[in-house]
Structure formats: C-alpha cells, structure tokens
N, C-alpha and C positions, 0 to 999 in steps of 0.2 A: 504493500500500500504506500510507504513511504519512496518508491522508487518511481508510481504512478503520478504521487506528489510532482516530485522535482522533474519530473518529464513534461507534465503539463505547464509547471511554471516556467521554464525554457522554452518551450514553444510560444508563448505568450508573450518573451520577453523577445524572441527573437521577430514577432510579429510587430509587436513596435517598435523596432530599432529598425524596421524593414520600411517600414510608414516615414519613420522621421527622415531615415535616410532619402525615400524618395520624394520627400518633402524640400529636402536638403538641395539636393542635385536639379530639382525643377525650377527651384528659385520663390517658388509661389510657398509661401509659411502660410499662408490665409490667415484671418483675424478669430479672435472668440471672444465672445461679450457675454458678459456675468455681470446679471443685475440684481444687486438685494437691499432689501432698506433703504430704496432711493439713491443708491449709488452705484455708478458703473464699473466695471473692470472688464478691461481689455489688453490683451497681449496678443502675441502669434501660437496658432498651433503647438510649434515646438516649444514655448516657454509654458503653455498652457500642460501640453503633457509633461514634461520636466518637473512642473511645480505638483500635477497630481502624481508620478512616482513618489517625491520627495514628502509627501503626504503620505503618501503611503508606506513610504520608511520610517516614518515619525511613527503611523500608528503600529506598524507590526513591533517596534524596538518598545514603545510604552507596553503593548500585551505583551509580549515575551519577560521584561520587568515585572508586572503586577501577577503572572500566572507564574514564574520561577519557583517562588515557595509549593504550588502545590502541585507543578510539576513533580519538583526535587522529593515534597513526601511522597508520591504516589509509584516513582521511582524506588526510594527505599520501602518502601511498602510491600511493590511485588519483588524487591530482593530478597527482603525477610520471608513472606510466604514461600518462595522456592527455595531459599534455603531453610525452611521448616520440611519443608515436602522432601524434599532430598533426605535431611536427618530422619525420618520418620522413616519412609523406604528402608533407608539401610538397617534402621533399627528394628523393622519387623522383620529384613533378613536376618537380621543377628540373635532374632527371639528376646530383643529388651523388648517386650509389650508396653508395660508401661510409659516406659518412653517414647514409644510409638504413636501411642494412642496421646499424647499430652502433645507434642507434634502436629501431629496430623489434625490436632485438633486449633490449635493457632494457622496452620496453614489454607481450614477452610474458610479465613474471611475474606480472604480473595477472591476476586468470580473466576479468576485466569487457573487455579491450583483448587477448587473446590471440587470439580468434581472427582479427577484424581484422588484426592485427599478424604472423603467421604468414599470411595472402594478401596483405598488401602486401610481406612479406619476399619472397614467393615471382615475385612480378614485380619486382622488384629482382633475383633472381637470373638471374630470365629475360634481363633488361632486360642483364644484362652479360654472358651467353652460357654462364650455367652453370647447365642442364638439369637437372644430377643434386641440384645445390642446392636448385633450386626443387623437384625432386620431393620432396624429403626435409621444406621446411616444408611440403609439402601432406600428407604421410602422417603428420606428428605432428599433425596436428589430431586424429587419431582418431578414434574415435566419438562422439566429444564433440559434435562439430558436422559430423554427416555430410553435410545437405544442405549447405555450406560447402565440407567438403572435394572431395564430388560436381563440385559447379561449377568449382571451382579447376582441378581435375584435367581434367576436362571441354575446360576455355579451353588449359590446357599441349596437350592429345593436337590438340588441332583445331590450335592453330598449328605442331607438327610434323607436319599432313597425316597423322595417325591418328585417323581418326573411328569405327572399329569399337571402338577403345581406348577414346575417348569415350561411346560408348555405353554399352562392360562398367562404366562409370562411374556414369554418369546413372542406369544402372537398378538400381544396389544395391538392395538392399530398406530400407534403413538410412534410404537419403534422401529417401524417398517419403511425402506424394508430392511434387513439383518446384516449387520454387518456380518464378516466373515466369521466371527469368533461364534457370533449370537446362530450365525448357520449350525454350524457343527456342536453347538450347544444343543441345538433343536433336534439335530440327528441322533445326538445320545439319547435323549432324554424320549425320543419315538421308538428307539430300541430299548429303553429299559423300561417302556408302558404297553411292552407287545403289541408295535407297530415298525415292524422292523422291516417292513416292505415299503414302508413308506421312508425308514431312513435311509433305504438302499436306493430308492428315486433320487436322494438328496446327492447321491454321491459323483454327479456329473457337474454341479454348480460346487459342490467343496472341493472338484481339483479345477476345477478354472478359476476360483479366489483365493487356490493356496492355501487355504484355509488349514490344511494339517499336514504334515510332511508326509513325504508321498512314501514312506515303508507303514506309517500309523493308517491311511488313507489303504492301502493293498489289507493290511489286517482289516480294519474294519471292513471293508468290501465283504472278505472271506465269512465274518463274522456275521452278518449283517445278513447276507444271500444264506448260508445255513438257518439263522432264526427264522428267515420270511416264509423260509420251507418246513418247518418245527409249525409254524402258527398257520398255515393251511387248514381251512377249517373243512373240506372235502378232497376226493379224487381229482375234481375240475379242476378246483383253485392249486392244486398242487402240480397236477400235470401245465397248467397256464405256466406257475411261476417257473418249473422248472425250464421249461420248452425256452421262456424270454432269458435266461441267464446264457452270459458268454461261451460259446464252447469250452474256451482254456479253465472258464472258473469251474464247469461242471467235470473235469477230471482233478479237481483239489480233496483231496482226501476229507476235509469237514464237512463243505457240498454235499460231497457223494452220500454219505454215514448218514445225514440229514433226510436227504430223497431216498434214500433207502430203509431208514427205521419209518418213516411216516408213511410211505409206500406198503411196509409189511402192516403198520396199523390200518390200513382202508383193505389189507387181504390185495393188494397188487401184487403177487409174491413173485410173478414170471419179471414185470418191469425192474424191483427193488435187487434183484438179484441180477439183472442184467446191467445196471446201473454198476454195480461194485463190480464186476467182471471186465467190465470194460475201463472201468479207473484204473482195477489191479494190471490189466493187460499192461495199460501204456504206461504205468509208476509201479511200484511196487512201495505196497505200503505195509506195515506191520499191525496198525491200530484198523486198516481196512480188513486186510485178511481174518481177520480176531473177528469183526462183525460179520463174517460173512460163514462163520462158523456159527454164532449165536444168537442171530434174528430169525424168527419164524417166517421163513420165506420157501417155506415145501419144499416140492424138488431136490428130496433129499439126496438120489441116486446121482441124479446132473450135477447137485454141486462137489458132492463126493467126488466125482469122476475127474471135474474142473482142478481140484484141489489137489487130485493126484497129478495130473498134466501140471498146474505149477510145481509141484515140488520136487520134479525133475531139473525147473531151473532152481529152485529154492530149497536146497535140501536139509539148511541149518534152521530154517526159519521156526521159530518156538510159536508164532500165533498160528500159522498153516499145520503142523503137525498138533496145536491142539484144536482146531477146528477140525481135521480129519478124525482125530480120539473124538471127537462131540456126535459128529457124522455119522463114524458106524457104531456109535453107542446107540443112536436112534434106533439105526437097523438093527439094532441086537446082535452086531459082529462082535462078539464079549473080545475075542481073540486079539482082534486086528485093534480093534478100540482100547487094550490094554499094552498093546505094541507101541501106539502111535502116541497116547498118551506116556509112557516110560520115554518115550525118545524126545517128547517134548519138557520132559522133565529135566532131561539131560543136558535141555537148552536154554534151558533159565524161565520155564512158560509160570512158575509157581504158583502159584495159591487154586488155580482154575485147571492145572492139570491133576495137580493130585486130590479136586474135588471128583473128576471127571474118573480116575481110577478106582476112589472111594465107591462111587454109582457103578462101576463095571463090577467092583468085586462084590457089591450088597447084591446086585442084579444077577449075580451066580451063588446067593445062599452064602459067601465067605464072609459073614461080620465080624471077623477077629480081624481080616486084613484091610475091610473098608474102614473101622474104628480106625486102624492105624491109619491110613488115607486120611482120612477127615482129621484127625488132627495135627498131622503136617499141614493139609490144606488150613488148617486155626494160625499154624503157628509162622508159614509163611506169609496170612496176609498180615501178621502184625509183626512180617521183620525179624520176626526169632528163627535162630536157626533150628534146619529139619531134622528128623531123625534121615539114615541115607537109606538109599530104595530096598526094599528088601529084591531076592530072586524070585521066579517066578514062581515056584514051589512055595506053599503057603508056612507065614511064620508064627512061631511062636511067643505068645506074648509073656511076660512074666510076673508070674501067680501072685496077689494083694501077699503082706507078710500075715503073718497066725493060718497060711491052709496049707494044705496039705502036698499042693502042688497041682491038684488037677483042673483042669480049665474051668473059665470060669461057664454056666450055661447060656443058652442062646440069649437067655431074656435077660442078661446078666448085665448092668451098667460097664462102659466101657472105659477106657481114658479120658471122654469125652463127659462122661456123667451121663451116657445116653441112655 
C-alpha cells in the first residue's frame, strides 16, 4: 500500500512539472484571480501553482508534527504486541503455560496480533487441561475472523473425539469457503463421523491446495477408500464404490481386505475371493494371504487349490501355510491340516497355528494333545514362550502331584482349567 502511495504521488508530481514546464516554454503563464473579502489577488499560473505546492508543504509538515506522538505510540504499541506474541509462541513451545497465557494475553489488544494471539491462547488452555478456557478464546474471535475461528474450533471438537461438532463448525456459512487447513480438517472429521466417502471426494481439492504432504495425502487416500468400503450399506453401494476406485488403489492390500470382508458379509463369496487372488497375484502380501484363509468366502476346494499353486512360489510363507492348515481343516483333511499347520509353526505363524492344531487334534478324539495346542496357542498370543512341538505320535502329559500316575480322564480339567 505504501509503494501504491508514492507511485501515485510521483505521477502527480510529474504531471505538474509537465504543465509548468509547458507553461514555461510557450511563454503564455496566463493570469489567476482570487477574490475574497473584497479583495483581489492575482498572479500567473506558475506562481499561483508554486504558492498552492508550498501550501501544501506547510500543511503536510504541520500534520506530520501534530500526528508524531500518536504515530510514535501506535508504533511502539504494535512492537510491544508482536513482541508479546513472539514470547508467548515460544513459551507455549517450551511448555511455560503460564507465561504463555499472561502473553498472549497483553498481545491481544492489538487488532494486527489478536487473532493469532487468541489460537495460541487457546492451545495453551488446551495444553493445560482446561477445555472450557480454550472454548471461550475461540468464540471471542467472533466474526471477525471466522475462517480462524472455524478451524480452531474445528482442531478442539476432533481432539475431544467430536467430529459431527467439527463439522457444525467447518461448514458455517461465515467461513466459506475453507481455507486449506479448514479443508482437511473437514476431511478428518467426515472420516471419523462414518462419512469417509465423502472425505475420499475431498481428496482431489486437498492435493491441488497442498493442503497435507503428499506421503500423509497417499495414506489417507488408502485409509479413507478402505473405510468408504467398510461403511457400504448394501451389495450396490459397494460394488458402485468399488468399481469408481483407481485401479492401482484396488490392488493395495487394505483396499483389497476391505472389499473382500464386506463382500463375504453380503454372501458375495465368488467376487471377495476373486478380489484377494488377484491383489495376491500381482503383490504378495502376508496380512492378505492370512485373510484369504479366514473369511467365509466358500469355495473351499478353489481356494485350497489356489493356495497350493502359491506356495510353490511361496514356500516359507507362515500366513499361506496357515491358511492351507484352516483349508483342509474345513475339509476334514485331519492329516494334511496337521502337516501344514506344524510347518507353519515352524515359520513363526503362532498363536492361530497352534489354535488350528489344537481343533485338528480335538476333531480326532486327542484332548491330551489339543489341551496342549491350546495353551501354547494362550501362551503365544500373550508373548510367552511355547512349550516346543511335540512329534506326531501323541504325548504325554505329566500327572497333577499326590496320583498315582495314570492319566488324567477325558472329562478331566486340563492345563487350561478346561
């Protein structure tokens, strides 16, 4: 503004010096007459504009004298607020709240450093556990600055796990429309209100504002395109969302897992299973192969078959060989279901292989050998170490003290208190 200033004054100044001059060179000054109070005054042009400059330097030198003083305070004024605003900043990085907040609080009588000063007060109040504080600098901002207050308000309701609040927020009409921050506020806050297809539409205007770095922007996408497929409230609406996702995104292993557990919920079991077969083909996943072993999606024989085809290129894999032990546990292969389960044991599958051995050996009448399954399957998922495998030949466990030695009977509590 002040560069607009002295540009325009230059121009003006150069326009009459352009007048006088060709006032000058023509010869002809012309006359000017000023009459007031019954008396005349006359001169020429150029002494007439000469004397109105010089009037006119008289009166800017008398305002610049009489307005100094309040110049010079208004000056030190906004230097004391920004350097209030500054110490408060650094002090709520540094965790002096107190000081923070005593700051931040001299800093808001500025209009230039107020609103600043009023959201960092208000994470200052946050920061020390007093909610009702911070609500209260975000609602004096006003309408002053409602995309400001929008966001503020916005960042308080999403970290007390109110995202519908965030919303009534965001979409004032006041604050519209969103700056970039208030965008991907609104995107959180539609995914964490189970509308997460709608935060996924938001994600072509949050990389054209920048809005979030683009590895945060790639996860969310992932995140986001999985939930919209979770909250599918039919067959349609899920074959829809799926169909409009990017090809690349519908072979990402969370995707996939997504359209394939909700696919097995609507009974799609040929689609949900053709969905993981086709993601495994072109990646190989480990958290995919594990579900493609454990969702109800029929076709037991097909995926068995599929499963043995990978594991020729995959022969260490611990979630494929316990998906094959699940596989012909179904079919009642005790044999090969005890085989593939053992080899996945051997590959680190734990707590889900030695459940899956546990049901092969109850499902052949051995409860001495499934007790013992089931409580390595106890003791791996909480981390403890297992007993090691027994051989395949059934073992023996060792008699409570005070008997006699002989086993204990079928209905007999196990290791487990079963």
């Amino acid at each position: 503004m002040k560069v607009l200033r002295n540009v325009i004054f230059l121009v003006v100044l150069a326009a009459i010096g352009a007048v006088v001059a060709h006032l000058l060179l023509t010869g002809d000054t012309g006359r000017v007459l000023v009459r007031y109070g019954g008396t005349d005054y006359s001169a020429s042009l150029v002494e007439a504009i000469g004397i109105a400059l010089l009037a006119l330097l008289v009166l800017w030198v008398v305002w610049a004298l009489l307005s100094f003083p309040f110049r010079t305070w208004n000056r030190h004024r906004d230097r004391q607020a920004r350097l209030r605003l500054g110490e408060g900043l650094l002090a709520l990085h540094e965790g002096h709240y107190a000081r923070a907040a005593k700051s931040l609080a001299q800093a808001q009588d500025d209009p230039d450093t107020e609103a600043a000063a009023r959201i960092a007060a208000a994470q200052v109040a946050w920061a020390r556990g007093d909610a009702a504080q911070a609500r209260h600098e975000i609602d004096a901002l006003g309408e002053r600055y409602p995309a400001a207050r929008a966001i503020a308000a916005a960042e308080l309701f999403l970290a007390e796990e109110r995202p519908t609040d965030a919303l009534v927020a965001l979409d004032a009409p006041a604050a519209q429309p969103l700056p970039p921050r208030g965008l991907a506020l609104r995107a959180e806050a539609l995914a964490a209100s189970g509308q997460a297809s709608q935060a996924y539409e938001l994600l072509g205007a949050l990389r054209q504002q920048q809005a979030l770095p683009k590895a945060r922007l790639d996860d969310a996408e992932l995140r986001w395109a999985a939930a919209s497929l979770r909250e599918a409230d039919d067959g349609n609406a899920l074959a829809a969302r799926w169909e409009a996702l990017p090809k690349p995104l519908r072979a990402e292993p969370p995707v996939v897992a997504a359209y394939a557990e909700r696919a097995a919920a609507f009974g799609w079991e040929e689609a949900g299973a053709k969905s993981l077969e086709q993601a495994l083909d072109a990646r190989w996943d480990e958290s995919l192969a594990s579900r493609y072993g454990t969702l109800p999606l029929g076709r037991v024989e097909h995926r068995a078959a599929t499963c043995e085809r990978w594991l020729a290129r995959h022969p260490a894999s611990p979630a494929l060989l316990l998906a094959l032990a699940r596989l012909s546990a179904e079919q009642a292969q005790w044999a090969r279901a005890e085989d593939y389960a053992r080899r996945a044991i051997d590959q680190g599958a734990g707590a889900g292989a030695w459940e899956v051995l546990g049901d092969v050996w109850l499902a052949q009448g051995d409860e001495s050998r499934a007790r013992f399954a089931y409580a390595n399957a106890l003791r791996a998922g909480r981390g403890q170490p297992v007993a090691a495998l027994p051989p395949r030949e059934s073992i023996t466990l060792m008699p409570p003290e005070g008997t006699d030695g002989a086993p204990p009977p079928a209905d007999a509590p196990g290791p487990l208190g079963r």
